[in-house]
N, C-alpha and C positions, 0 to 999 in steps of 0.2 A: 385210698388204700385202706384195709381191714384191718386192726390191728387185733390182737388174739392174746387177752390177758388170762394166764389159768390162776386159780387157786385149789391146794388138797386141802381137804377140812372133813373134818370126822373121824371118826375110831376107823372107817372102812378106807380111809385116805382117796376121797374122792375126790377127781380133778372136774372145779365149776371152772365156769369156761365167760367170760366177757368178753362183747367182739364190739367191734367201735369201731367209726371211720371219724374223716373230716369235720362232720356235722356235726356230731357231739352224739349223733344220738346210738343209743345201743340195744345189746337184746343180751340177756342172761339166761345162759343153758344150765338145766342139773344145777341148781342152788343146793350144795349140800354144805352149809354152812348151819352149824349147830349149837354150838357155845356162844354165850354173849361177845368173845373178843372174835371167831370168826364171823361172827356179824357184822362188827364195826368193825372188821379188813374192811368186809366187800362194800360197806356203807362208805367209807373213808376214801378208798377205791374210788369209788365213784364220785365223792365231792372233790377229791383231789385234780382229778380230769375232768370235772364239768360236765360230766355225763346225763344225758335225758335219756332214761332204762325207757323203753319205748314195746320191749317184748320178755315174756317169760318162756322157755322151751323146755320141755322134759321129753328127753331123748328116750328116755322107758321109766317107771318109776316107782323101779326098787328102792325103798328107803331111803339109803345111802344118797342118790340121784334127785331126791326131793326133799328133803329134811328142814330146805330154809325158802318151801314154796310159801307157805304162811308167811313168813317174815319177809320175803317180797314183797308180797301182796300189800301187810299192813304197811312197809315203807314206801313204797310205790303205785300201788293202784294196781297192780296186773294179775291176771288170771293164768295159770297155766294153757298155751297149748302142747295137744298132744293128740299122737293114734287113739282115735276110737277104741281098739284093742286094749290100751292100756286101764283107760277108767274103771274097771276092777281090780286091777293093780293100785292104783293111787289110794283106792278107799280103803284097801286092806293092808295099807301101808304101816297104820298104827299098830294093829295088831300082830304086825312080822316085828315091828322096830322093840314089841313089849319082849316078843321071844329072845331076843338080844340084850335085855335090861337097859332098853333105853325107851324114852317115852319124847313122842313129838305131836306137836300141835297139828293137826290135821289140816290138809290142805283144800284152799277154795276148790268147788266146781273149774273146771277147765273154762275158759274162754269159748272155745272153738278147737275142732277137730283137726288133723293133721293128715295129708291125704297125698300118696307118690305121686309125685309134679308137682305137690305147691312149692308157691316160690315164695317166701319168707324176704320182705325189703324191709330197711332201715337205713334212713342215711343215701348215701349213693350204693349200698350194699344188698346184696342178692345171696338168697341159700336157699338152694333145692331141695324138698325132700325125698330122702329114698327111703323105701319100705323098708326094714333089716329084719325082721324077726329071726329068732331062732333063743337067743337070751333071754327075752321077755317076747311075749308077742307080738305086743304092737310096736316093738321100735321101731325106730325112725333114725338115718345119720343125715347130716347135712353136706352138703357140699354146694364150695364157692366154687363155682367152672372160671370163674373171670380170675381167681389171685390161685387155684388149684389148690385146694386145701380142703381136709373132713374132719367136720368134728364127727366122730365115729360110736361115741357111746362106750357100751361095753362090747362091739361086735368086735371091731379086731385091738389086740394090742401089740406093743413088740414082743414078737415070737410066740404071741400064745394069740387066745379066742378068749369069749367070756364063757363061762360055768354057764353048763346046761341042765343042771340038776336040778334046780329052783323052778317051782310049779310055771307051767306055761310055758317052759325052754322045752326043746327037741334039735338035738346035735345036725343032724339031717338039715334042717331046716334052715342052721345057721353057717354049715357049710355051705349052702346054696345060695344064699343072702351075700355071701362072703364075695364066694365066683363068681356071681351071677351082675350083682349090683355095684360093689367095688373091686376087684380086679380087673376091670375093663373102665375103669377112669383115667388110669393112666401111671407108669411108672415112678412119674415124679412126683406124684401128690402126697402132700404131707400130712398126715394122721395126725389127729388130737383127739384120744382116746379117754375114756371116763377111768381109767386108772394108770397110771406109770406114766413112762417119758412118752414123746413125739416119735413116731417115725414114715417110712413111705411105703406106699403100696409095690416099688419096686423090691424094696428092703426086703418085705414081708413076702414078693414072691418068692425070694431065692431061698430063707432061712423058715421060714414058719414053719416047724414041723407039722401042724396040719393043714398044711396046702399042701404039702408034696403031693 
């Protein structure tokens, strides 16, 4: 079974996300751990439960969403992957984060690209990716079919969408990403979204005012 540890960290309150089974070993989404103590959460995190970090994921990567892919890297070896789409995203990441008054260490070269139907394993664990753009353009949410569960990014949250105003969003596009690719996973799958609480794609059909 998966277990799905989040942490918010940063001025943007972003939810990184730590996923583990049995084996010990894991995969860390959106490291947006920024200050030295949230660093040593998600380091301690991980020594506390004996974890082997086996994967890096950057579900799109706004700032906020990558901030502690360096500091993966140096404390574990790992590359980001991610949508081909996004790798102009990630390199223009320092200079979105300067317009903000914040300054970050720039993040390794990607690993490897990210492509709809890869299956992402670790452990006895499986996550599919789907395509999502519309927020950023290359995102990507995962989803578990075997325990029904997404990590979703900034595509849906409860009751809202993510902000389409930032360069490479198009409203259009992430309605259709929404429809298209998670609303037909199924009613009872539980959202873990890149900001706020948890919830389910049944929830968000009935109330999301843009889905009506």
């Amino acid at each position: 079974m998966t277990t799905i540890a989040s942490f918010t960290f940063n001025p943007f309150q972003e939810n990184t996300y730590i996923l583990y089974d049995e084996t010990r070993e894991c995969v860390i989404i959106d490291p947006g751990c920024f200050t030295n103590s949230e660093q040593q959460e998600l380091i301690n995190f991980i020594a506390e439960k004996k974890l082997k970090p086996v994967k890096l994921i950057n579900t799109h990567c706004h700032v906020d969403h990558m901030m502690g892919n360096s500091f993966v890297h140096e404390k574990f070896g790992l590359k980001p992957l991610l949508h081909r789409m996004e790798e102009e995203v990630l390199h223009a990441a320092p200079m979105y984060a300067g317009m903000f008054g914040v300054s970050i260490t720039p993040s390794p070269a990607p690993e490897a690209y990210l492509e709809e139907g890869d299956v992402l394993r670790f452990g006895n664990s499986e996550l599919e990716v789907l395509f999502t753009p519309g927020h950023s353009p290359g995102e990507v949410s995962l989803f578990c079919r075997k325990e029904n569960f997404l990590i979703a990014g900034d595509v849906l949250f409860l009751q809202s969408i993510g902000r389409t105003d930032l360069p490479g969003g198009d409203y259009n596009t992430l309605i259709k990403s929404i429809k298209e690719k998670l609303l037909p996973l199924g009613d009872a799958v539980k959202v873990f979204s890149g900001h706020g609480p948890e919830t389910t794609i049944g929830y968000e059909k009935r109330n999301n005012p843009f889905l009506r």
